[in-house]
C-alpha positions, 0 to 999 in steps of 0.5 A: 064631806068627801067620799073616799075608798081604801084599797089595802084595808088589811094592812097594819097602816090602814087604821090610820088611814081610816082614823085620818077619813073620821077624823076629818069628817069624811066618808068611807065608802068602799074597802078593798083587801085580798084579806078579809081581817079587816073587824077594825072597819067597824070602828070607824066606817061600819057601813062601808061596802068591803071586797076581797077581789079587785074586780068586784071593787072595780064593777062597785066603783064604777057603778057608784060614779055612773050613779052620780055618787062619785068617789073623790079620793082613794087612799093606797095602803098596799104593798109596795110593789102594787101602789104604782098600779093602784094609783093609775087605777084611782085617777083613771076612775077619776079619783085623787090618790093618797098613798102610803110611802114608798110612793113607788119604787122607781122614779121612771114610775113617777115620771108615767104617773105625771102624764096619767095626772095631766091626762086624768086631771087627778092629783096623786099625794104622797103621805110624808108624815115626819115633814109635819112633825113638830120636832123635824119642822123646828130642826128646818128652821133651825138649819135654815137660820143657821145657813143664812148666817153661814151658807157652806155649812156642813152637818154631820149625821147619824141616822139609825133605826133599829125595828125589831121584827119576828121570822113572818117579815122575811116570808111576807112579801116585806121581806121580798126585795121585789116587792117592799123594794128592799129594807132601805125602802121599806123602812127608811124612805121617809127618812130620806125624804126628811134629810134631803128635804132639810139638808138639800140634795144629793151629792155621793150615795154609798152603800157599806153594808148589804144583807136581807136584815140590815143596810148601812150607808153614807149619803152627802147631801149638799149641807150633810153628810149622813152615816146611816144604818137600819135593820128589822131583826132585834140582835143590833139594838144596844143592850140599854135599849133591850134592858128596857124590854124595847125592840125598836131604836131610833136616834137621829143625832145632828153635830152629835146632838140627839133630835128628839122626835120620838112621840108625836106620831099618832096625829100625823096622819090625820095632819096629812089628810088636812093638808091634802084636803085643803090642796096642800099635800106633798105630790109626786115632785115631793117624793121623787128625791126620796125615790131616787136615793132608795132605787140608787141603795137599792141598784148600789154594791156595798163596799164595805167598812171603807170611808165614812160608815156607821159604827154600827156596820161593824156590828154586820160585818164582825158578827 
């Protein structure tokens, strides 16, 4: 049995976290949050200690590890803007790190994570959930079949993801660019780390369409080219969708066929806490790809309806 402390306890992802620590029959010892909304605890780990200020936290795990009971993971489900600082914090107290995506927000930020892993001897691990995803996994070995029979292969994508969310987003700190790092990052980094991961490396990175609600862009990776569009407000989803009283959307099409893969999301968290805990987790040389494309959105101007955009940028710019 691992013992594990949890820093962002509050947030809408830490239940997972928890569940995933259960489920794999380990301990939570301690939980950190500035906010104290945290009643889920007491379904899984009702005898945690719990703070509301970091120092507090700090001064307990360090004083658990002086008294012989040391802490062996930190699971990060913080903002996005905090997750580099909490990870140094969790390997300098000799602990491994898992954490939520986006594993930071820059890849200058991985690089100095690198050098504190040799100088603490700590690994950090990045939670790539669609990577284990029994419908992403079988289109991988569908695409690397197909591309033993023809190398030069090129697939052509849509990627679109529409998740609906109320006026708080913009004034939470998701809706600050400095801190979730933008839409592209905080919604769609695992999607890019998906498509990069099957379909190879980046070649051109183009943004069409930039608001604080909705991107739209077009990335060509070695083996696709990708037309891609996300958006957290509830006017681009199609009317079949809303006539279903849905208020997200999600389709992934691959030379027009539609990749099904909207179930199965519930496990797979705990399917990452698998791997990590037998030594098979994706680290920071994982998640570097998918950093690189969301800092480049990030720093890109849109150019506008030119090239190869998603049909619903349109929707952006016409109104």
């Amino acid at each position: 049995m691992k013992n594990f402390a949890l820093i962002g306890a509050a947030g809408y992802i830490a239940p997972r976290h928890m569940k995933a620590i259960k489920d794999t029959n380990n301990n939570l010892v301690a939980a950190m949050d500035k906010c104290d909304s945290v009643g889920i605890i007491d379904s899984y780990f009702p005898e945690a200690d719990f703070f509301t200020e970091f120092e507090r936290f700090d001064r307990h795990i360090d004083k658990l590890k002086r008294n012989g009971q040391k802490i062996d993971y930190v699971s990060i489900t913080t903002p996005n803007y905090l997750h580099d600082a909490h990870i140094r914090w969790a390997l300098r107290s000799g602990a491994n790190a898992i954490c939520e995506k986006p594993l930071v927000l820059n890849p200058w930020n991985i690089d100095a994570l690198k050098e504190i892993e040799k100088e603490t001897g700590k690994k950090v691990y990045n939670i790539l959930q669609l990577r284990l995803h029994p419908s992403i996994i079988a289109l991988k070995e569908k695409v690397e079949k197909e591309l033993k029979e023809n190398p030069d292969k090129v697939y052509d994508i849509d990627l679109t993801y529409l998740t609906s969310r109320g006026k708080w987003y913009f004034i939470s700190w998701k809706g600050d660019e400095k801190k979730s790092g933008g839409i592209a990052t905080n919604i769609g980094v695992h999607f890019y780390d998906m498509l990069s991961w099957i379909f190879g490396e980046v070649e051109e990175n183009i943004v069409h369409v930039k608001t604080e609600y909705a991107n739209a862009g077009f990335l060509k990776l070695k083996h696709a080219n990708v037309r891609w569009f996300l958006s957290v407000i509830y006017d681009y989803i199609p009317d079949e969708i809303k006539a279903k009283g849905q208020r997200t959307y999600r389709s992934i099409t691959v030379d027009g066929e539609e990749i099904e893969f909207s179930g199965g999301f519930t496990e797979l968290h705990t399917r990452s806490y698998e791997e990590i805990l037998k030594g098979n987790g994706f680290g920071l040389d994982e998640a570097r790809k998918s950093i690189d494309i969301v800092s480049t959105i990030r720093n890109l101007e849109p150019v506008g309806l030119r090239g190869e955009y998603h049909p619903f940028a349109k929707k952006v710019v016409n109104g």
